[in-house]
NUFI-240857 format. One record per residue (C-alpha): residue number from 1; residue in three letters; x negated, y negated, z negated. Coordinates in steps of 0.2 Angstrom, whole numbers, plus 5000, padded with zeros to 4 digits. Layout:
# NUFI-240857
@pos=NUM | code=ALA | u=X | v=Y | w=Z $
...
//
This chain:
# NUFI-240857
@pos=1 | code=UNK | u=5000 | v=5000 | w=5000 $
@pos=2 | code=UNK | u=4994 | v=4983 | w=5004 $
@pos=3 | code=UNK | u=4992 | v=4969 | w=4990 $
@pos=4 | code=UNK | u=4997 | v=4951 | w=4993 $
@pos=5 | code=UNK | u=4986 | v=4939 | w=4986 $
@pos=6 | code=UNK | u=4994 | v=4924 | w=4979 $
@pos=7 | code=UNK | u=4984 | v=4908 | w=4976 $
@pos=8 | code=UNK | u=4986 | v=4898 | w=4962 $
@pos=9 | code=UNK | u=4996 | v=4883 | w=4964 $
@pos=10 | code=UNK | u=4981 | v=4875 | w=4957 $
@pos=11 | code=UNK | u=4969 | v=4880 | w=4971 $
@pos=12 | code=UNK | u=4984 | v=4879 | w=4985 $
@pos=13 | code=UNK | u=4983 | v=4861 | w=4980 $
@pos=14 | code=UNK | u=4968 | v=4859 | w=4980 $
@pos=15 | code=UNK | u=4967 | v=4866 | w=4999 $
@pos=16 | code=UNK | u=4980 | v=4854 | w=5001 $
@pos=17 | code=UNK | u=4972 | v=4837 | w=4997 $
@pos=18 | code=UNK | u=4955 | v=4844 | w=5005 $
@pos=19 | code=UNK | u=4964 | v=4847 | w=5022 $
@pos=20 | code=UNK | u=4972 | v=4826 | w=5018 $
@pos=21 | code=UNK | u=4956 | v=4819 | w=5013 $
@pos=22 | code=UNK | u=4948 | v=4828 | w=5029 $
@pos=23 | code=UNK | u=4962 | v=4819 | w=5040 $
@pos=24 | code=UNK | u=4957 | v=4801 | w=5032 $
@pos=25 | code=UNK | u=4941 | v=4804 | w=5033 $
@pos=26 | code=UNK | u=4943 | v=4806 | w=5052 $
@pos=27 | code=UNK | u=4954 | v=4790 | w=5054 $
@pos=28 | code=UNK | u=4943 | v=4780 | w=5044 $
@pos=29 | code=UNK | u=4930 | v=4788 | w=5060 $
@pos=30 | code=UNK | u=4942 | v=4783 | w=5073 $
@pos=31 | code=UNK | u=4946 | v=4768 | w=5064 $
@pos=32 | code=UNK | u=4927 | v=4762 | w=5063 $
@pos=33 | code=UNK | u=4925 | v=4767 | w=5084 $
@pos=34 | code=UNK | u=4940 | v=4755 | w=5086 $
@pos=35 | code=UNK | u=4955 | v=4748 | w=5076 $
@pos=36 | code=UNK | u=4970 | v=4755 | w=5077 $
@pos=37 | code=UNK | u=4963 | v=4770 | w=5083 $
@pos=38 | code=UNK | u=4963 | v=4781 | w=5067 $
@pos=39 | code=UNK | u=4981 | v=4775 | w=5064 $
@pos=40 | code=UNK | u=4986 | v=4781 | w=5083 $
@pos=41 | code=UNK | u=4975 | v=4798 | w=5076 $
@pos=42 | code=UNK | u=4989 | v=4799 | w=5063 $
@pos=43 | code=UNK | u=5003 | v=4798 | w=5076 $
@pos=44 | code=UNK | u=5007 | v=4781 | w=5068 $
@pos=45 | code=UNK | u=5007 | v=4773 | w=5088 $
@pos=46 | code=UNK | u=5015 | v=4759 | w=5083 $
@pos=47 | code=UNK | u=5006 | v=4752 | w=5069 $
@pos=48 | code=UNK | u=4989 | v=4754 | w=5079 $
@pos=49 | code=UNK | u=4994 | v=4746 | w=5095 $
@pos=50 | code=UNK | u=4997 | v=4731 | w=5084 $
@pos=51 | code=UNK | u=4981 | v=4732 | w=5075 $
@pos=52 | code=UNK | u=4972 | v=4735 | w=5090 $
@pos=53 | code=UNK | u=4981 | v=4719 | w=5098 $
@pos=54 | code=UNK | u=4979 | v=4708 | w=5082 $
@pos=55 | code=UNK | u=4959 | v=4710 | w=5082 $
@pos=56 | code=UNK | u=4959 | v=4711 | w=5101 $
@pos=57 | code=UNK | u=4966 | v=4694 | w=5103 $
@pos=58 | code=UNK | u=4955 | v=4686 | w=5092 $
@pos=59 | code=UNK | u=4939 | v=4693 | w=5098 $
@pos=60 | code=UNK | u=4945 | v=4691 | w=5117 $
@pos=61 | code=UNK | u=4947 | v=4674 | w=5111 $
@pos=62 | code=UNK | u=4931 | v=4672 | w=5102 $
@pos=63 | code=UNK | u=4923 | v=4678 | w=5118 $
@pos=64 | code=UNK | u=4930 | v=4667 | w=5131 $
@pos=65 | code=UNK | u=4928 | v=4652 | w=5120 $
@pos=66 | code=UNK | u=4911 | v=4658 | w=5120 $
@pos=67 | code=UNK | u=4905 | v=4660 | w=5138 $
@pos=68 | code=UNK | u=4915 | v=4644 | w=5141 $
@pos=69 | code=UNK | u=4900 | v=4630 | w=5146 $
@pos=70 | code=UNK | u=4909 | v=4616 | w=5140 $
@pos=71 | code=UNK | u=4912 | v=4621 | w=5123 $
@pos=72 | code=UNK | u=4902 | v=4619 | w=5108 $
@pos=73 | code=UNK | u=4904 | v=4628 | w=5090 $
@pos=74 | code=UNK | u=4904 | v=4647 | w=5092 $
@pos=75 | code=UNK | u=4921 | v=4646 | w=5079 $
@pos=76 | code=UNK | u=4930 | v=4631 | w=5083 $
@pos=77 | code=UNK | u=4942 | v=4639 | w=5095 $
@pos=78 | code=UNK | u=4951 | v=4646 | w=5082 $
@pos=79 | code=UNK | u=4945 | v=4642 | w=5065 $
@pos=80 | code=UNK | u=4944 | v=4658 | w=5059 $
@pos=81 | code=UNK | u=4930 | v=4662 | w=5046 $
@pos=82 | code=UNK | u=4919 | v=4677 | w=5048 $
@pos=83 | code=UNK | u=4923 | v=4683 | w=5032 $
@pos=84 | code=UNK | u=4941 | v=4684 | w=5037 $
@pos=85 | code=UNK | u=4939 | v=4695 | w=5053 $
@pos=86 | code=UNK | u=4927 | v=4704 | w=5041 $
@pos=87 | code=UNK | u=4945 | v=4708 | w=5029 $
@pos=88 | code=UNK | u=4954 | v=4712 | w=5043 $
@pos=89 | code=UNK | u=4941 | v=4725 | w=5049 $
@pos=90 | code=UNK | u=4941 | v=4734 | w=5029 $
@pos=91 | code=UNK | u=4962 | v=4733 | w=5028 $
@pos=92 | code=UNK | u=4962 | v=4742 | w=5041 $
@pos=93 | code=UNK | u=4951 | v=4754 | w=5036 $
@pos=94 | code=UNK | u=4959 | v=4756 | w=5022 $
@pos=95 | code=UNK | u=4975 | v=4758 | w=5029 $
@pos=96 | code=UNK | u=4969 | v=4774 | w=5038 $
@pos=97 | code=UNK | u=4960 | v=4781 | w=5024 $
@pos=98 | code=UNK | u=4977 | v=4779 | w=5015 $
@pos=99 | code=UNK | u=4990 | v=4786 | w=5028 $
@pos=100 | code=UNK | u=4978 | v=4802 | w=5031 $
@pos=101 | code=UNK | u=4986 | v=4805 | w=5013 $
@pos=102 | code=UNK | u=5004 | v=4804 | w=5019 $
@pos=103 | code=UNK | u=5003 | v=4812 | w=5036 $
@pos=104 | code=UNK | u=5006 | v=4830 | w=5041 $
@pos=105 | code=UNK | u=5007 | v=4833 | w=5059 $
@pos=106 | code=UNK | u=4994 | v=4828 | w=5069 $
@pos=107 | code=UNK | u=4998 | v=4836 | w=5087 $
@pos=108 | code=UNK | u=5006 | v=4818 | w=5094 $
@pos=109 | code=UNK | u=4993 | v=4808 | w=5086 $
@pos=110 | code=UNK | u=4979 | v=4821 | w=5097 $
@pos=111 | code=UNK | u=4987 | v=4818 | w=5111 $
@pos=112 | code=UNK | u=4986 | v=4801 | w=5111 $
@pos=113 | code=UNK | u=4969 | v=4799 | w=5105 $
@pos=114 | code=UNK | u=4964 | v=4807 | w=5122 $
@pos=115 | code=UNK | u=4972 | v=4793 | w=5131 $
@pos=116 | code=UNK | u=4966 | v=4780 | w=5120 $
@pos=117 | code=UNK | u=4947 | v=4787 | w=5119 $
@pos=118 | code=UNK | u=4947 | v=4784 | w=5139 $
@pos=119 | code=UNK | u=4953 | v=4768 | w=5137 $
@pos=120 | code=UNK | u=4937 | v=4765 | w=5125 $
@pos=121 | code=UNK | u=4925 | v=4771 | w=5141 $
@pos=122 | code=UNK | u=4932 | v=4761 | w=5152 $
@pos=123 | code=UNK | u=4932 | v=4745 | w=5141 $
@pos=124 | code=UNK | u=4912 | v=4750 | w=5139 $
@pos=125 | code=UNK | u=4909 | v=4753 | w=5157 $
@pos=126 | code=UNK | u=4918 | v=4734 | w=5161 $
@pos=127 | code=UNK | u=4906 | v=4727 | w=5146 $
@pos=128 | code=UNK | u=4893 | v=4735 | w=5154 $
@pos=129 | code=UNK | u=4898 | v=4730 | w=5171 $
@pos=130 | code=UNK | u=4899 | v=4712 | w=5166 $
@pos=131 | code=UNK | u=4882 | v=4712 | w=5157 $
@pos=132 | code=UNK | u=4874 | v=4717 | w=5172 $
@pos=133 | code=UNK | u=4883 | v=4706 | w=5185 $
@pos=134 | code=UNK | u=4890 | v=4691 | w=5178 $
@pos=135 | code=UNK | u=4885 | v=4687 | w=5160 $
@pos=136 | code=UNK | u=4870 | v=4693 | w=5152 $
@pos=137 | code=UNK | u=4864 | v=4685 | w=5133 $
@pos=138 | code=UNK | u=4846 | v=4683 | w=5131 $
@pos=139 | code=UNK | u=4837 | v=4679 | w=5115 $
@pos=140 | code=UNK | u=4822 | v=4666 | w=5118 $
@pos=141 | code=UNK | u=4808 | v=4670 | w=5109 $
@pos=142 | code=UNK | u=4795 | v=4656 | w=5112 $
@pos=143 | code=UNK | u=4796 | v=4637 | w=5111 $
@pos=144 | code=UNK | u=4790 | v=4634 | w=5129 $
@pos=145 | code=UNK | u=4808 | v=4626 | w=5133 $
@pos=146 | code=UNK | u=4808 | v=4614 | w=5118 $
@pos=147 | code=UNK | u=4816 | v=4603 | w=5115 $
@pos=148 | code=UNK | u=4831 | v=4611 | w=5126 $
@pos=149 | code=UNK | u=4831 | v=4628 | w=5121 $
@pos=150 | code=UNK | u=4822 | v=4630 | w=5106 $
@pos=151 | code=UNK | u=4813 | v=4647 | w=5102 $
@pos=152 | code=UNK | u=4826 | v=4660 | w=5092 $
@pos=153 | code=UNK | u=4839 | v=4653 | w=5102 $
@pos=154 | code=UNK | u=4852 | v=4663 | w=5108 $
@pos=155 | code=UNK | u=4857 | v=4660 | w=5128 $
@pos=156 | code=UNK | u=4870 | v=4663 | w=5141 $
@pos=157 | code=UNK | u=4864 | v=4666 | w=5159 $
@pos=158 | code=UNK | u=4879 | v=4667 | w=5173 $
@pos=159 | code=UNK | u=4870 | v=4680 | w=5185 $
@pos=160 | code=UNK | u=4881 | v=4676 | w=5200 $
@pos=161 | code=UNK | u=4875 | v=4658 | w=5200 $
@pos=162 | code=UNK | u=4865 | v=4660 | w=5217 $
@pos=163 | code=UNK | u=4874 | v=4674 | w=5225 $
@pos=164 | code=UNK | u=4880 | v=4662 | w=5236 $
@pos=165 | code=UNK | u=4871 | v=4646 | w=5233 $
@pos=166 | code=UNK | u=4852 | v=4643 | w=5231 $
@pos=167 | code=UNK | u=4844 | v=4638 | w=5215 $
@pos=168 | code=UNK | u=4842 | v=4618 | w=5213 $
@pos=169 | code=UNK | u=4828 | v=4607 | w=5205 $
@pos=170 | code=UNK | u=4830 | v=4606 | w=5189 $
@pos=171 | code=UNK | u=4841 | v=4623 | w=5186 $
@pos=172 | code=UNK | u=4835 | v=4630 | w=5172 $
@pos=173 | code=UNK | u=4832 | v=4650 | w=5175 $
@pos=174 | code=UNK | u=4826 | v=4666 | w=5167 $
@pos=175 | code=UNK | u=4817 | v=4676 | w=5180 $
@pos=176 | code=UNK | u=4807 | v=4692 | w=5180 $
@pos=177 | code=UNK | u=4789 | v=4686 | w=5178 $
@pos=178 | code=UNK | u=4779 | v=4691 | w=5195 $
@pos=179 | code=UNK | u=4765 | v=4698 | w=5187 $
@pos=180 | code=UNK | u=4773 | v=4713 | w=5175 $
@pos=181 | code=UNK | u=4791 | v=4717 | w=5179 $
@pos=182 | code=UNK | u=4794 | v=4722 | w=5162 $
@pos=183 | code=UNK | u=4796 | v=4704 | w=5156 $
@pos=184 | code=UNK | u=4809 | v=4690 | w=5156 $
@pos=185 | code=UNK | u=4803 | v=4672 | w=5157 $
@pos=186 | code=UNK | u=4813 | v=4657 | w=5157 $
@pos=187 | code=UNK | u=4808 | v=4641 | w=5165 $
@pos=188 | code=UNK | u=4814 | v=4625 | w=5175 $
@pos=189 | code=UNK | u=4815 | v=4623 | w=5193 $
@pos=190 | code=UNK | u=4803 | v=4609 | w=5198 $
@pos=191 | code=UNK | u=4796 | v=4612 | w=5217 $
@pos=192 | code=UNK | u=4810 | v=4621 | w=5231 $
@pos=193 | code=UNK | u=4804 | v=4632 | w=5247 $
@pos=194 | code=UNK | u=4793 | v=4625 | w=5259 $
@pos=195 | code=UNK | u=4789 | v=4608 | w=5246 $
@pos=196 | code=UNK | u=4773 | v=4601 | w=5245 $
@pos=197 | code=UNK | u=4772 | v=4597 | w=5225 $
@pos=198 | code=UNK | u=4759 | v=4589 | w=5214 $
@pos=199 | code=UNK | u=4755 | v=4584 | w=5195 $
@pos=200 | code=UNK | u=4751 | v=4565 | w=5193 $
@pos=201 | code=UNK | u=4749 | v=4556 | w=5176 $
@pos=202 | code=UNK | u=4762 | v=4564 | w=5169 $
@pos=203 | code=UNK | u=4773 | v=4565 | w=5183 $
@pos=204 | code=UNK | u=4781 | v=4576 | w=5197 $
@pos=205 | code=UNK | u=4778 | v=4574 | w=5216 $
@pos=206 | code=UNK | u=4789 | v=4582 | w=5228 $
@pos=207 | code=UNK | u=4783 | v=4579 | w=5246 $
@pos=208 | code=UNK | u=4774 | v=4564 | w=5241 $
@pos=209 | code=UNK | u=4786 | v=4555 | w=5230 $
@pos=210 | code=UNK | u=4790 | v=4556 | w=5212 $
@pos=211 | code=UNK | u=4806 | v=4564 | w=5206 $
@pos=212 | code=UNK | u=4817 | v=4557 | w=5194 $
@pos=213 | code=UNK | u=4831 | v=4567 | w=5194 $
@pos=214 | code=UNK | u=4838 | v=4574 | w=5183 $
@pos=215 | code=UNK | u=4834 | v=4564 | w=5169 $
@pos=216 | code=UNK | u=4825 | v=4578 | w=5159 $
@pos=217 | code=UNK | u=4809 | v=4572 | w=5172 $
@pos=218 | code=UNK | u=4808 | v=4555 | w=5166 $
@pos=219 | code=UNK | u=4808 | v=4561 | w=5149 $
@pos=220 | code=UNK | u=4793 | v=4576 | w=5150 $
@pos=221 | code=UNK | u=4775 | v=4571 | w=5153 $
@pos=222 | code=UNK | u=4769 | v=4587 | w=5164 $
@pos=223 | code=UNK | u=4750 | v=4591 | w=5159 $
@pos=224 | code=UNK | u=4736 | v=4597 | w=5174 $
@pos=225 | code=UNK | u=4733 | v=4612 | w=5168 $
@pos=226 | code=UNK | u=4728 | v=4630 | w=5176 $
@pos=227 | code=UNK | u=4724 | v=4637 | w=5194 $
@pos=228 | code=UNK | u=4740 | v=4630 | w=5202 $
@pos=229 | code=UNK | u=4742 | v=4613 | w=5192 $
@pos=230 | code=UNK | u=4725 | v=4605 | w=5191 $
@pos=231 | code=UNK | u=4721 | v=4586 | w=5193 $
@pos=232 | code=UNK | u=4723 | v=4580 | w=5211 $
@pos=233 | code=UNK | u=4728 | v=4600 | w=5218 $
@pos=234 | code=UNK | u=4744 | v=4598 | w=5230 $
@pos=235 | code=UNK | u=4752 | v=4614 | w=5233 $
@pos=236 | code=UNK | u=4763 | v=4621 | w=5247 $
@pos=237 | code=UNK | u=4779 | v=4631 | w=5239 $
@pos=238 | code=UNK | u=4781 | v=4646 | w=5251 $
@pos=239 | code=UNK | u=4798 | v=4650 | w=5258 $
@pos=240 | code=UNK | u=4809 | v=4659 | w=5245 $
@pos=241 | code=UNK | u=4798 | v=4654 | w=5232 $
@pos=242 | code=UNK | u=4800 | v=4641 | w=5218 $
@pos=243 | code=UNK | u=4789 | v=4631 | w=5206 $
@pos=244 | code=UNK | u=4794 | v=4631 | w=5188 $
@pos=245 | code=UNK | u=4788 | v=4623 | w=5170 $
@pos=246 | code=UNK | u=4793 | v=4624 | w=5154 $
@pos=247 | code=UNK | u=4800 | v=4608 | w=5146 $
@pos=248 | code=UNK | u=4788 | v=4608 | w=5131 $
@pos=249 | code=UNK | u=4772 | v=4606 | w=5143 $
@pos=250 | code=UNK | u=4758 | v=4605 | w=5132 $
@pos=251 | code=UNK | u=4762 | v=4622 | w=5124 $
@pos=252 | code=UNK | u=4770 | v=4632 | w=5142 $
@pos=253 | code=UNK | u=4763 | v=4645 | w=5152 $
@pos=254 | code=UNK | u=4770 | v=4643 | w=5170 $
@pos=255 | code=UNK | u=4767 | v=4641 | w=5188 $
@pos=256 | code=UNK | u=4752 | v=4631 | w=5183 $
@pos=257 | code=UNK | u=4744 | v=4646 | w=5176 $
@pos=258 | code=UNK | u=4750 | v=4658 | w=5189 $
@pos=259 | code=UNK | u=4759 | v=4651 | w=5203 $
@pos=260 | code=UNK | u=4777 | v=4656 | w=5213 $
@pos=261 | code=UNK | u=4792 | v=4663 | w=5207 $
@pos=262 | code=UNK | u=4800 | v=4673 | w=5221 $
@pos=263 | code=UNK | u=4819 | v=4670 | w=5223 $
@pos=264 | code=UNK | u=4821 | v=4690 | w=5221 $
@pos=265 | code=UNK | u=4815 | v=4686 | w=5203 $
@pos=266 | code=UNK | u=4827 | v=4677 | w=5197 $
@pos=267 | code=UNK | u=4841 | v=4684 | w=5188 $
@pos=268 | code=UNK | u=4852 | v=4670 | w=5184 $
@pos=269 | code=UNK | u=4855 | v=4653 | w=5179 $
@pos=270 | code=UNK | u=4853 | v=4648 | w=5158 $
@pos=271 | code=UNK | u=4870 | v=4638 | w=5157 $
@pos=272 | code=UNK | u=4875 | v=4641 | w=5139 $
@pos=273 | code=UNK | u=4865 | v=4643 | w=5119 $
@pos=274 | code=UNK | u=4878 | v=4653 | w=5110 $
@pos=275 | code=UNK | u=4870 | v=4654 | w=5092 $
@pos=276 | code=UNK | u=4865 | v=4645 | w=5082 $
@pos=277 | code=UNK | u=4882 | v=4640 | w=5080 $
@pos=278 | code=UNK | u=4875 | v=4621 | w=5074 $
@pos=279 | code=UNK | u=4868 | v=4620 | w=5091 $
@pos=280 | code=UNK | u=4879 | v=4629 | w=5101 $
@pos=281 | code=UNK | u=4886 | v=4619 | w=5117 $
@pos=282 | code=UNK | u=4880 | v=4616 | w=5137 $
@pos=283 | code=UNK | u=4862 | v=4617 | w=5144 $
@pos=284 | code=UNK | u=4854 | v=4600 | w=5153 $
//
């Protein structure tokens, strides 16, 4: 004859709250991989669609004000604090860990955790898409821009600014640098393809004259310096090739030290410092 085993209640509880806990524990996991996600886990659709949507708005929001050039302060456009987005993120942490408690059946919530984890990869295959085509941030890390862009500043660069049109005088840049691939410099455009240019008492001359426009070069004094920028040396720019300088131009290695940028160098324009947020706002 065969015996049946009855667990304890004790222990049947026990296997109970275990299997519970487990459930929270994995919506606090989808939760963290995006809000509303652990609560959609939970079959609560409802209720994460609208988290999801709150904390979508905002940061959608946060991110266009953002990328916007003519904006300045990376939280005026809606006054929300960071500590309170931070609150909103742990409430609804909390709200997962605390309806895994209360919720049994899972099948629906399964289902639609597939739907929503696709929606997830194609949001990261946009970003990524964007990042690489349109927007890129970029951290400077030297002072060779100053006072424009000072070094730890946090930049924008629009990568579709010369798909169409060529890059003016003036433009700032960031460009792979021609001599190792595996670095990123930034730098204004001084001298355009097939310009004479040269470096007198302080001053740019383009084809013989001095430029004054924009006012950033009646503000710079531009040293003689290097191979490419010495007293007296007028250069030829070769087509699809430009002559840049940092604006801080005691203390910038550029063109003067090693000569062309190649137009297939440069990734984008700088349009945009992001952070800090006290000087966050348009690039001259």
């Amino acid at each position: 004859m065969d015996k049946v085993f009855n667990l304890p209640q004790g222990v049947l509880k026990v296997l109970h709250m275990s299997s519970r806990y487990k459930n929270s524990l994995l919506a606090v996991f989808w939760s963290i991989l995006s809000p509303g996600l652990g609560q959609i886990y939970l079959g609560r659709i409802k209720r994460g669609v609208t988290i999801f949507i709150i904390l979508f708005i905002i940061q959608f929001s946060e991110a266009l004000y953002l990328v916007n050039p003519n904006t300045h302060g990376a939280l005026d456009s809606l006054h929300i604090p960071n500590f309170l987005i931070l609150i909103l993120y742990i409430s609804n942490l909390v709200d997962a860990f605390r309806l895994g408690y209360r919720t049994e059946g899972l099948t629906y919530g399964k289902r639609c955790i597939v739907i929503w984890l696709s929606i997830i990869f194609i949001s990261i295959g946009c970003a990524l898409y964007i990042r690489t085509n349109i927007i890129q941030p970029f951290k400077v890390p030297a002072a060779s821009m100053s006072p424009t862009i000072l070094e730890g500043d946090h930049i924008f660069v629009d990568k579709r600014a010369y798909k169409k049109d060529d890059p003016k005088r003036g433009d700032i840049v960031v460009f792979v640098y021609p001599q190792d691939s595996k670095k990123n410099f930034i730098k204004r455009i001084i001298g355009l393809p097939n310009e004479s240019i040269e470096i007198r008492s302080g001053s740019i001359f383009i084809n013989g004259l001095s430029i004054t426009q924009p006012e950033v070069f009646k503000k710079v004094y531009y040293y003689n310096r290097g191979n490419y920028g010495a007293e007296g040396q007028v250069l030829h720019i070769p087509p699809d090739n430009y002559f840049v300088l940092g604006d801080y131009s005691s203390s910038s290695y550029d063109s003067r030290y090693w000569g062309f940028v190649p137009k297939r160098n440069i990734l984008g324009k700088a349009y945009k410092i992001f952070l800090p947020d006290d000087r966050s706002g348009p690039i001259q």
